[in-house]
C-alpha positions in Angstrom: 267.5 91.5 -73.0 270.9 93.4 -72.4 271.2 90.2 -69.9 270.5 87.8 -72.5 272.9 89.7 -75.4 275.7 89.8 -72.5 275.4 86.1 -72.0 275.4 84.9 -75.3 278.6 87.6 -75.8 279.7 85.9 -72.8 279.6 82.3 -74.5 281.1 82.8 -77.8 283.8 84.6 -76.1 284.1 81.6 -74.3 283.6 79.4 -77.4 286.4 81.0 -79.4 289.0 82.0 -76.6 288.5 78.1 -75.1 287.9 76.7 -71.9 289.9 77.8 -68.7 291.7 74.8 -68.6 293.1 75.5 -71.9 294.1 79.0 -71.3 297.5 80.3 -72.3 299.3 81.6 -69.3 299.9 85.0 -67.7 302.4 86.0 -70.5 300.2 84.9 -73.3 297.4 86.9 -71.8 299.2 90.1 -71.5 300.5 89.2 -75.1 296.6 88.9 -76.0 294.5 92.4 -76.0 291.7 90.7 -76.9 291.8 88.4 -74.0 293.0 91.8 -71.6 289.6 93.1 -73.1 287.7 90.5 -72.0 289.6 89.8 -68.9 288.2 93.8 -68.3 284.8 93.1 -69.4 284.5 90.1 -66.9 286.0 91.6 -63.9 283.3 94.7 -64.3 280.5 94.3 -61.5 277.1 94.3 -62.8 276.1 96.2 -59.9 277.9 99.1 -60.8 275.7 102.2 -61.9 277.4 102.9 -64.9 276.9 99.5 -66.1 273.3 98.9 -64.8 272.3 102.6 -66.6 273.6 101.5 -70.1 272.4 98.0 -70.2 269.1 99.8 -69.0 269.7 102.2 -72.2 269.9 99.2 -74.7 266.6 97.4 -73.3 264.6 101.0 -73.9 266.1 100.6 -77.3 265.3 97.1 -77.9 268.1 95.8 -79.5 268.6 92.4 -80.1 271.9 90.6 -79.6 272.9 89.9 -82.9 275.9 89.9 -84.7 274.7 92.5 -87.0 273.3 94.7 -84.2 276.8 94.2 -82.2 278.8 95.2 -85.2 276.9 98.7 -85.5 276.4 99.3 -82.2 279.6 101.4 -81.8 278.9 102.8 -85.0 275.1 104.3 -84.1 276.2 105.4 -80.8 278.8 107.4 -82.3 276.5 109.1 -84.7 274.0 109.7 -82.1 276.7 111.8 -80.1 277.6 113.5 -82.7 274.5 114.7 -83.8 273.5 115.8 -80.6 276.6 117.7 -80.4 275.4 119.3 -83.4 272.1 120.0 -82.3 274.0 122.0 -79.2 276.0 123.6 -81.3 273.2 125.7 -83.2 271.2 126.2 -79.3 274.3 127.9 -78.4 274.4 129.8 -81.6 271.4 130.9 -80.8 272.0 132.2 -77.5 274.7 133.7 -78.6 272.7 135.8 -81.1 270.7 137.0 -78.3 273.3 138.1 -75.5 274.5 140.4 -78.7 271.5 141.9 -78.6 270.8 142.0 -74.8 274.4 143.8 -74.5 273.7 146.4 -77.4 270.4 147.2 -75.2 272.3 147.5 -72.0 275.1 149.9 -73.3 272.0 151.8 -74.5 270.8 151.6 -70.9 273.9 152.8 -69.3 273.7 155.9 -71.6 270.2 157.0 -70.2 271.8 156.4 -67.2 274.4 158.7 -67.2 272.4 161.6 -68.6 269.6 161.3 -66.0 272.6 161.1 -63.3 273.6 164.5 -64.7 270.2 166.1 -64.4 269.8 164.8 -61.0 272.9 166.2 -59.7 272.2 169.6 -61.5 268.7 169.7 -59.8 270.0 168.4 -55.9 272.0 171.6 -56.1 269.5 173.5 -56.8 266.8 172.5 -54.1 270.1 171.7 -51.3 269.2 175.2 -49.8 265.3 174.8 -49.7 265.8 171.3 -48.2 267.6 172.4 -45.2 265.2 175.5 -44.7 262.3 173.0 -44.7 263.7 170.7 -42.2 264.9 173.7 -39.8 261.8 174.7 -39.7 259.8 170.8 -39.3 262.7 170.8 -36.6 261.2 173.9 -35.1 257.4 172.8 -35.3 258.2 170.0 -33.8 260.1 171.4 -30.4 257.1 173.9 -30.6 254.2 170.7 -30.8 256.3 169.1 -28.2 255.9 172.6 -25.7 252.5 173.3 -26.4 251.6 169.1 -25.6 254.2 169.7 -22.5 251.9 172.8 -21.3 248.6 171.2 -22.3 250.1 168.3 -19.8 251.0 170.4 -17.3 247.9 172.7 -17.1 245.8 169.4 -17.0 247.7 168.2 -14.1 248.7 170.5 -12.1 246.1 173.5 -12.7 242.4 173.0 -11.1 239.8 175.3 -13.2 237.1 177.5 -11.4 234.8 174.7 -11.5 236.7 172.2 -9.7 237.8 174.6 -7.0 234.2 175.8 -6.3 233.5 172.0 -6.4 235.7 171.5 -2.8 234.8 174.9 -1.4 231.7 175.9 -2.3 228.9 174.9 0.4 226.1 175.5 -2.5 227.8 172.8 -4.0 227.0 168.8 -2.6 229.4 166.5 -1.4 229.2 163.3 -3.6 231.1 161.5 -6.6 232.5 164.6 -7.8 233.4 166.5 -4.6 235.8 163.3 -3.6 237.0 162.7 -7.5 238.3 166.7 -7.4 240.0 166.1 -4.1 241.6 163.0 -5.0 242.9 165.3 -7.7 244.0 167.6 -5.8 245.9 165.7 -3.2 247.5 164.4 -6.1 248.6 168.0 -7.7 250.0 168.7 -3.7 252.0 165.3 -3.9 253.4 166.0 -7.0 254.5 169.4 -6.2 257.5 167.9 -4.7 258.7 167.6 -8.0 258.4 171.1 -8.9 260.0 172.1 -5.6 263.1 169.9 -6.8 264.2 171.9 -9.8 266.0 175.1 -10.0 263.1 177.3 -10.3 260.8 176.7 -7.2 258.9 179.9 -7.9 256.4 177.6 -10.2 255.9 174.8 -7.6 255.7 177.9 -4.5 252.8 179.2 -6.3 250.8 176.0 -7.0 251.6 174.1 -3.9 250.0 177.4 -2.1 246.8 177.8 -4.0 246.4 173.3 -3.8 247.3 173.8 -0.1 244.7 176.8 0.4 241.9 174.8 -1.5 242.5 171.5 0.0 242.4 173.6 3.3 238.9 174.4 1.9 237.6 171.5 1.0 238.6 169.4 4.5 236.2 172.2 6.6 233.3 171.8 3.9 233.8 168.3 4.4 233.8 168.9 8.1 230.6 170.8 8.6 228.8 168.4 5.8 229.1 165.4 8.4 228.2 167.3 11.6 225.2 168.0 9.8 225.0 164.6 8.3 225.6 163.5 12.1 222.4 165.1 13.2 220.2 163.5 11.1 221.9 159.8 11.1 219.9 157.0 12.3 222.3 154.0 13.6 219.4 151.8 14.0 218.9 151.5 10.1 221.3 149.1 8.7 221.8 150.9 5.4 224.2 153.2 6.8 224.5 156.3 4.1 227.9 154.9 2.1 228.7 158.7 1.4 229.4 159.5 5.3 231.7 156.5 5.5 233.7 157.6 2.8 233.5 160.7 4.1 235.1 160.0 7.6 237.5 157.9 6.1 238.8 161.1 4.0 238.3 163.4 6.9 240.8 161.1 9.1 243.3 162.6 6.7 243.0 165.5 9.2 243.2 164.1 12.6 242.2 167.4 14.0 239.4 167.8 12.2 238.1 164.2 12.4 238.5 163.7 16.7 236.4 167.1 16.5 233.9 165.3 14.4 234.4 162.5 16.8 233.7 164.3 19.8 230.6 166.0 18.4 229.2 162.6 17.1 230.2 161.0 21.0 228.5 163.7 22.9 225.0 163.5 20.2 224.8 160.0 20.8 225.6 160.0 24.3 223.0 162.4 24.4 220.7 160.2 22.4 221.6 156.8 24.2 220.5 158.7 27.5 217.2 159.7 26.5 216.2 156.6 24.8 217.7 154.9 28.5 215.0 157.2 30.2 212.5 156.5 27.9 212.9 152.6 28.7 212.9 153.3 31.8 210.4 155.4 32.4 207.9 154.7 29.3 207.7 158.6 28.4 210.7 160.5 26.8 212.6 163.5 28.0 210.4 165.9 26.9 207.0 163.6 28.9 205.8 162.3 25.5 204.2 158.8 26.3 205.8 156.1 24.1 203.1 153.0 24.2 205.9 150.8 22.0 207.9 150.6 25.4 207.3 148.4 28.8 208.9 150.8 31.4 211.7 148.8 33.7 210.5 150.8 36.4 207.2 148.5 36.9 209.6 145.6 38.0 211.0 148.4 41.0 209.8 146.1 43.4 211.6 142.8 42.5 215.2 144.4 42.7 216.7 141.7 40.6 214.7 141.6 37.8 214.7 145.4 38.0 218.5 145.1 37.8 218.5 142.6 35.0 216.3 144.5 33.2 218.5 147.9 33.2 221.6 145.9 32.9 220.2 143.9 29.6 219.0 147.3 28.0 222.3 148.8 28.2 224.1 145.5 26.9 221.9 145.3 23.9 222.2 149.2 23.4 226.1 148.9 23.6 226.2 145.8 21.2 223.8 147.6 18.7 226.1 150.6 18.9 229.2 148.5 18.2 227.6 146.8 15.9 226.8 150.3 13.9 229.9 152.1 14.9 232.3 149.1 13.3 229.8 149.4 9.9 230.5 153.4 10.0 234.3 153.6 11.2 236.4 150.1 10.6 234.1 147.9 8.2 236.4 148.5 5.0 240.0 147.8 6.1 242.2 149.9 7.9 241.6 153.3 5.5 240.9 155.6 8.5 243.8 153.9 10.2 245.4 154.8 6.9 244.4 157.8 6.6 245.3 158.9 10.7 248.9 158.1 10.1 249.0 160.7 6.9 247.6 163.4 8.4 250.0 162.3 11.4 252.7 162.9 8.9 251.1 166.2 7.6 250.4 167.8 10.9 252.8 166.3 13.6 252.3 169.4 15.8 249.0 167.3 16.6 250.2 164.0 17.8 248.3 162.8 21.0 251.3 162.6 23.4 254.8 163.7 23.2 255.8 159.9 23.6 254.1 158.9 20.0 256.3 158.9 16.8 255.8 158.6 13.5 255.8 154.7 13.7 252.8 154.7 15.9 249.7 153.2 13.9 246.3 153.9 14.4 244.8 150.8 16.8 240.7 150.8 15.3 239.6 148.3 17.9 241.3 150.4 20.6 239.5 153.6 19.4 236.2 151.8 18.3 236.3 151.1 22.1 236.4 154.5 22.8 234.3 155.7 21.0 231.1 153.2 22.2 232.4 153.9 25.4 232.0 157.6 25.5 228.5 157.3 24.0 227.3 155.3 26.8 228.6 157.2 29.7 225.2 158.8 30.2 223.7 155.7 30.5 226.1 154.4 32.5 225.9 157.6 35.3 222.0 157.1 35.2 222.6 153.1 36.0 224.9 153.8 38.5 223.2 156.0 40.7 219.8 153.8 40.3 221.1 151.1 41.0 223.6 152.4 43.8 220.0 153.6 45.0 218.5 150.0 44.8 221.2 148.3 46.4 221.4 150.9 49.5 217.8 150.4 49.7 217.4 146.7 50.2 218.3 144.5 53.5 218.1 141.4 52.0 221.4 139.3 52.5 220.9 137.0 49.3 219.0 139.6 47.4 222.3 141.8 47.5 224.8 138.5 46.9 222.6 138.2 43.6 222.9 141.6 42.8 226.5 141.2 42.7 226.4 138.2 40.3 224.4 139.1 37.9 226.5 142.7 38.1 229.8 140.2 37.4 228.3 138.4 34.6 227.4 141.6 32.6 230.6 143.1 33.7 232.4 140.4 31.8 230.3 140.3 29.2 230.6 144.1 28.3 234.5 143.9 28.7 234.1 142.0 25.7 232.7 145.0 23.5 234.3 147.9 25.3 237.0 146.6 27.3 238.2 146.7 30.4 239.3 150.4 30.7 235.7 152.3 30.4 233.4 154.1 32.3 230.6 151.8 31.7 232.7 148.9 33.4 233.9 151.1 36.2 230.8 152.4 36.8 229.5 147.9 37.1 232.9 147.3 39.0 232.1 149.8 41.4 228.6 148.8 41.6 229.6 145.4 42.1 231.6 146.1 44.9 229.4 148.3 46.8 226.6 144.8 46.3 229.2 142.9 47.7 230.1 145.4 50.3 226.2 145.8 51.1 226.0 142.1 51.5 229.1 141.4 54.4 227.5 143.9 56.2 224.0 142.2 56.2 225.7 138.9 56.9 227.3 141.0 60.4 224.0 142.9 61.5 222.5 139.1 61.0 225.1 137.4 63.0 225.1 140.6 65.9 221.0 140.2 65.9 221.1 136.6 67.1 219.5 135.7 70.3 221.9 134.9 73.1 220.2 131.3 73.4 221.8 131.2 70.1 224.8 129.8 72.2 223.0 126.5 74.0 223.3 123.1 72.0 220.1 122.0 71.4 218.6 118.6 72.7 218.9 116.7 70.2 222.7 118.0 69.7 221.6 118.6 65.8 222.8 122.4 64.3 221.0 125.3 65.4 218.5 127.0 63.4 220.2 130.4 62.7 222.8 127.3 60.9 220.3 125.5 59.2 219.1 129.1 57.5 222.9 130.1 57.2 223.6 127.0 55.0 220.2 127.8 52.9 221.3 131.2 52.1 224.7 129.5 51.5 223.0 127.2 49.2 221.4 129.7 47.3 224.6 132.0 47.0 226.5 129.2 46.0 223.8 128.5 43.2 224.1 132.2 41.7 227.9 132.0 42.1 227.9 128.4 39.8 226.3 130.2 37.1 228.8 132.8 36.8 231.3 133.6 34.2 234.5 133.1 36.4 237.1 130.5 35.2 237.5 127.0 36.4 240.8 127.9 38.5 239.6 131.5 39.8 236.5 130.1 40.9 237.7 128.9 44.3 240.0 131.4 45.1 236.9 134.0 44.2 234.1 132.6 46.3 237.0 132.6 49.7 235.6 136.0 50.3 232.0 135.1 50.3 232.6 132.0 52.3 234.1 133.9 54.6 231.7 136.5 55.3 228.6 133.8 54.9 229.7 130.6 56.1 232.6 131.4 58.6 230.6 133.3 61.0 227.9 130.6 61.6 230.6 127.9 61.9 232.6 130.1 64.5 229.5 130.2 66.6 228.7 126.5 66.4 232.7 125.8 67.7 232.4 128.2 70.3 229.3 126.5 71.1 230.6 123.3 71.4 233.6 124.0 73.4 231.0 124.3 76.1 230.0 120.9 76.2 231.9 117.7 76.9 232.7 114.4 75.4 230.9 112.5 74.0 228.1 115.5 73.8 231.0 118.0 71.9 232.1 115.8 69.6 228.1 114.1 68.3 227.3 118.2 68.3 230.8 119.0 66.0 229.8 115.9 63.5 226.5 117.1 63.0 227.0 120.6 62.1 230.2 119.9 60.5 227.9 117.3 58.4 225.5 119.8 57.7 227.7 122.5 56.2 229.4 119.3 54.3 226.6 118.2 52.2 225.8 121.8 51.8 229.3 122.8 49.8 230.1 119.1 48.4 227.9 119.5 45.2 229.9 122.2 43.9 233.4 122.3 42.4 234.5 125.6 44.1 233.9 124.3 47.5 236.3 121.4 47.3 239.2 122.8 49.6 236.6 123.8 52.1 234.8 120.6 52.0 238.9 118.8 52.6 238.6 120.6 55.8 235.7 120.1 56.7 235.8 116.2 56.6 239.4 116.3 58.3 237.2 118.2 61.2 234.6 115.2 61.1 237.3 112.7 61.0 238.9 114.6 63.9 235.6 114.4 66.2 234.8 111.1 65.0 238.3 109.8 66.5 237.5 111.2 69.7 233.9 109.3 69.8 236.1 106.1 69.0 237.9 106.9 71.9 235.0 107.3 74.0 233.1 104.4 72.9 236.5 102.1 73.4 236.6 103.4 77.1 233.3 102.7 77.7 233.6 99.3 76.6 236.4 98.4 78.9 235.5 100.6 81.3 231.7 99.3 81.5 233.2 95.3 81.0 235.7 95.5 83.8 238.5 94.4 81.4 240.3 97.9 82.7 242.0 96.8 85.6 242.4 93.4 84.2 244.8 95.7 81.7 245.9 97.8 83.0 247.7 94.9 85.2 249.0 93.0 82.8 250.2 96.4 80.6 253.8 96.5 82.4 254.4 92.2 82.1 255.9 91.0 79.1 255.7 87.1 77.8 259.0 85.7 79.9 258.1 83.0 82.4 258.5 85.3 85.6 256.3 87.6 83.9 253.9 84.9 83.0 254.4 83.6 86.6 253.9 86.6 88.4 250.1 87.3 87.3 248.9 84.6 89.8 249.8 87.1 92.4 248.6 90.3 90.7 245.5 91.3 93.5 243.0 91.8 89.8 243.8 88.3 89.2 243.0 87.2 92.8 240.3 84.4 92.6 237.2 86.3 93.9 238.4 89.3 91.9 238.6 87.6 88.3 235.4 85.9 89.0 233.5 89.3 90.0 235.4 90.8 86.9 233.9 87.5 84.8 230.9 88.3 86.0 231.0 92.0 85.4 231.7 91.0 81.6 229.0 88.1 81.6 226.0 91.3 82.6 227.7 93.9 80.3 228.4 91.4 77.2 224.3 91.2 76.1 223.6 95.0 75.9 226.8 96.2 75.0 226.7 97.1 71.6 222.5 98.4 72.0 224.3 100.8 75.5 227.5 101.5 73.1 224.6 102.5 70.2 223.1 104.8 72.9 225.8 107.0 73.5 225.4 107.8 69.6 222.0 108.1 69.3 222.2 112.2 68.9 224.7 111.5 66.0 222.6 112.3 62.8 224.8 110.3 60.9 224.0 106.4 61.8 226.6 105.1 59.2 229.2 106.9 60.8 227.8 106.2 64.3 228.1 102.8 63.0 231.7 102.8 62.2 232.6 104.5 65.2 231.1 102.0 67.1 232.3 98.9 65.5 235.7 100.3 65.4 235.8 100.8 69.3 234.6 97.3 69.6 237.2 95.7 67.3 239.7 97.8 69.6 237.8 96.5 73.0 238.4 92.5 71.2 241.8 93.2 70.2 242.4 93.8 73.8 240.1 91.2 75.6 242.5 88.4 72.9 245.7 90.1 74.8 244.3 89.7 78.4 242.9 86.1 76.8 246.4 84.9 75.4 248.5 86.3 78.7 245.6 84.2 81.1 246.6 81.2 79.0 250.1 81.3 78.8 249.9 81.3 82.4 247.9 78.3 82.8 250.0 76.8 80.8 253.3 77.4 82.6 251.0 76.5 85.9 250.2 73.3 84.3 253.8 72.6 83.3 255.5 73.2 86.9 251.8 71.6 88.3 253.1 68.3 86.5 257.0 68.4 87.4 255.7 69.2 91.3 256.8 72.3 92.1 253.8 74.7 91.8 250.9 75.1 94.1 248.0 73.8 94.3 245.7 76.6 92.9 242.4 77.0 90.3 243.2 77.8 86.9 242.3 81.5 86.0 240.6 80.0 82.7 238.3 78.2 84.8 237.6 81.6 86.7 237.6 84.2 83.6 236.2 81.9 80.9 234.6 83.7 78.1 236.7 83.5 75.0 237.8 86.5 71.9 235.6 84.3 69.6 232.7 84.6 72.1 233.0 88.4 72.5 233.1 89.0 68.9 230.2 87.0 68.4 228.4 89.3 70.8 229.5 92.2 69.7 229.1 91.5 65.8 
């Protein structure tokens, strides 16, 4: 509507003014108001706010654009102002009225105000003096509260009462939750009496750090006898171990005197313990000859001394593990609190160390001591299973028997260095042992070798090793066995069994040599082989032997040359090629050399035919006589070998003598045709057999 009104103002502006093209000019405009007004009116924006809000006022009034409405437009709005001008006026006459009335009400205020001011001030200085009384003395209650709390505190801490002190002395009182509780407290009150002892006045702390000190004193030697009772009556064997004693031990260690005095006690009652119950299994009755049905006696295996051994020795490993096995529940199954505890009471007693060389850093080694301690409490058993089986191995003459001994003595010596170590009695007592077995058993192996009969010392017929060699190598066998199951490392192993070799192997073989060096060729070297073989195949299956067995076979290989050597003489030798070689060794392939051989006497006519012939009766049966000479050689591979390798040798040299006969011919044949040589056989035609013919033969 206020669009409509402003465009139809718009036009009849337009209408009466005229069109632009008519307009007067700038000076008739400025001349003009009403055409400045409506130059104003046209240049406003109809997007500006003010503009937008009033034509927005006249459509909510819903005047129409009329010339009646435009004349009293200015007229209405006029008389619209001022009447709400005049409706302001009379609000703000009313408000007046009432801030009158508000400020009569606070002047009126302002007097009570004053007067109550005036009372106040008249009674503060009359209850000033009681104030301050009152909060001296809420000052002095409260320093009072404050001591009596600060007592209170103190007597709480640091004072035990009669029931807590007859708690850690009192033997008619138990040792349990309580007992430890009241200790705990009390080491606490001793620690903290360093405190005390750091003020001015030490008298306090003196006093109390002597009556702690005395109780605590108390309370370690109830705690003391308590477990050597409780040690008595304790039963490793159950696997509920009473918790109490462990907690117990673990406090005691607090007093390292105290607690290697329990240890010793509770070493020697299991030693004493561990020795009876090794009698009992040994025997079937216990110490005091009560019959115990539950138990096989040991001793009924007397007779077979390794089983008798391996019995004893299997007893006392499962006895130590099982008293490992209880001793790291009782001592070092919760952490390191007795190590703990060790290296305080180190601290609080150092006039107890072990050695002069130990200082305060040292700790407490558990495994080290645990050890020890399973150590001492089978030193009982490990006297009684020294002297029986000292006894048993003194008593037997059996060379492998005592070998075995030894072993089996090694293997549980390596497996009980594992649970007590190396340094303890029970493994010197098995070392010692062991060595004595091993001692007993070089000395069979010498009263064995010294008891051989003197024929001992003749080759047998057939050349093959002698008995006392063949039994040698079977005790050798069955030593080596025993020795393979053994616990000794991979690298050790060889170096280890040396020793035994020497005292069970070395003998026979020295024997057998000093045998042979009797005989002669071709009898000492088939006699070397064969023993040599036989001790071979005895050591090859086993890895420790190897070095041994490198020797041995450079020995056979040594021999078996020498047969070679034989068998290659006896070819030539047996064929009549040896003079023929021995002839032309010196000659050389030059003409006069070639030429010469006519008048070497073995090349003579009748004597190169007798030597042809000589080779035509040896060459049928030359390899089945050559075979012969070998027959006592147990190995017929190797007899084999040697033979075909002397043959090869005896063809190698029959081509030689072969190629020299026909380079002679040949230079005979050449001066034969140019007339100057004499008129002679060729040696072909007397020494005809050919390389390829003696191979053939001897294939």
């Amino acid at each position: 509507m206020a669009t409509d009104y402003l465009t139809r103002k718009h036009s009849g502006l337009s209408d009466g003014i005229g069109s632009p093209t008519s307009s007067p000019g700038p000076q008739a405009v400025r001349g003009n108001p009403l055409a400045a007004k409506v130059t104003s009116v046209l240049s406003a924006s109809y997007t500006d706010s003010d503009i937008r809000d009033a034509l927005s006022l006249l459509d909510k009034r819903g005047i129409e654009n009329d010339a009646e409405t435009r004349r009293h437009l200015r007229l209405d709005i006029q008389k619209e102002v001022i009447e709400s001008n005049g409706d302001i006026i009379r609000e703000f006459g009313q408000v007046a009225e009432q801030l009158t009335r508000i400020g009569a009400t606070i002047a009126s205020l302002n007097q009570g105000c004053e007067e109550m001011k005036k009372h106040i001030s008249a009674a503060h200085r009359e209850t000033a003096p009681v104030l301050e009384e009152a909060s001296e003395l809420m000052k002095q209650k409260h320093q009072i509260e404050a001591k009596q709390q600060l007592l209170n505190a103190f007597n709480c801490h640091f004072v035990m009462s009669d029931d807590d002190i007859a708690t850690l002395t009192s033997t008619a009182e138990p040792v349990d939750d309580r007992y430890f509780a009241v200790l705990a407290k009390a080491k606490i009150i001793q620690n903290d009496c360093e405190i005390l002892l750091g003020t001015e006045n030490q008298r306090l702390g003196l006093e109390i750090m002597e009556q702690v000190s005395k109780n605590l004193n108390g309370a370690f030697q109830k705690l003391y006898r308590w477990i050597q009772r409780e040690f008595k009556t304790l039963n490793l064997e159950n696997p509920q171990i009473n918790s109490s004693i462990r907690r117990a031990l673990r406090v005691l260690a607090e007093r390292p005197t105290l607690f290697q005095s329990c240890l010793d006690f509770f070493a020697e009652a299991r030693e004493n313990v561990l020795s009876d119950a090794f009698y009992t299994a040994l025997t079937g009755t216990s110490v005091t000859g009560q019959e115990d049905t539950s138990v096989k006696p040991i001793e009924l295996a007397a007779h077979d001394p390794l089983r008798y051994v391996g019995d004893m020795l299997a007893w006392v490993h499962s006895a130590t593990v099982s008293e490992r096995e209880a001793l790291e529940v009782l001592f070092i199954s919760e952490g390191d609190e007795i190590a703990k505890g060790i290296q305080a009471g180190r601290e609080s007693e150092p006039w107890n160390r072990i050695s002069e060389d130990e200082d305060e850093t040292s700790t407490f080694d558990g495994l080290k001591a645990l050890n020890e301690l399973v150590d001492r409490d089978v030193a009982g058993v490990a006297r009684a299973l020294r002297q029986r089986i000292g006894q048993m191995i003194q008593s037997h003459e059996e060379t492998i028997m005592a070998y075995k001994v030894a072993n089996l003595l090694n293997f549980y010596r390596v497996m009980l260095s594992k649970l007590v170590g190396d340094d303890s009695v029970l493994l010197e007592s098995l070392s010692s042992l062991e060595e004595s077995a091993m001692r007993q058993f070089r000395v069979l192996m010498r009263d064995y070798m010294a008891t051989l009969p003197t024929d001992m010392h003749i080759s047998p017929n057939d050349l093959g090793p002698r008995d006392f060699v063949q039994d040698g190598l079977k005790q050798l066998t069955a030593i080596m066995e025993t020795y393979d199951t053994s616990f000794a490392s991979v690298n050790s192993k060889e170096a280890d069994f040396q020793p035994i070799l020497a005292g069970a192997f070395d003998p026979f073989m020295k024997t057998s040599e000093k045998i042979a060096q009797e005989l002669e060729q071709p009898v000492l070297s088939i006699f070397s082989i064969n023993y040599l073989l036989a001790a071979r195949n005895a050591l090859a299956p086993f890895e420790f032997t190897k070095g041994r067995v490198v020797e041995i076979q450079d020995s056979i290989d040594q021999h078996a040359a020498r047969l070679i050597e034989y068998q290659y003489s006896f070819f030539r030798t047996n064929s009549a090629l040896q003079p023929l070689l021995q002839a032309l060794a010196p000659l050389s392939d030059t003409p006069d050399d070639l030429r010469s051989i006519r008048s070497l006497e073995t090349f003579q006519p009748e004597v190169l035919t007798q030597a042809s012939q000589a080779l035509d009766d040896f060459l049928p049966s030359a390899l089945m006589d050559a075979t012969e000479n070998l027959k006592h050689l147990q190995d017929s591979h190797l007899a084999r070998e040697i033979t075909e390798t002397a043959a090869e040798r005896f063809c190698d040299d029959f081509e030689q003598v072969e190629e020299k006969i026909i380079a002679a011919d040949e230079l005979w044949e050449q001066e034969e045709e140019e007339g100057s040589g004499a008129m002679t056989e060729p040696l072909r035609a007397l020494f005809p057999r050919t390389s390829g013919e003696i191979r053939v033969l001897l294939s």
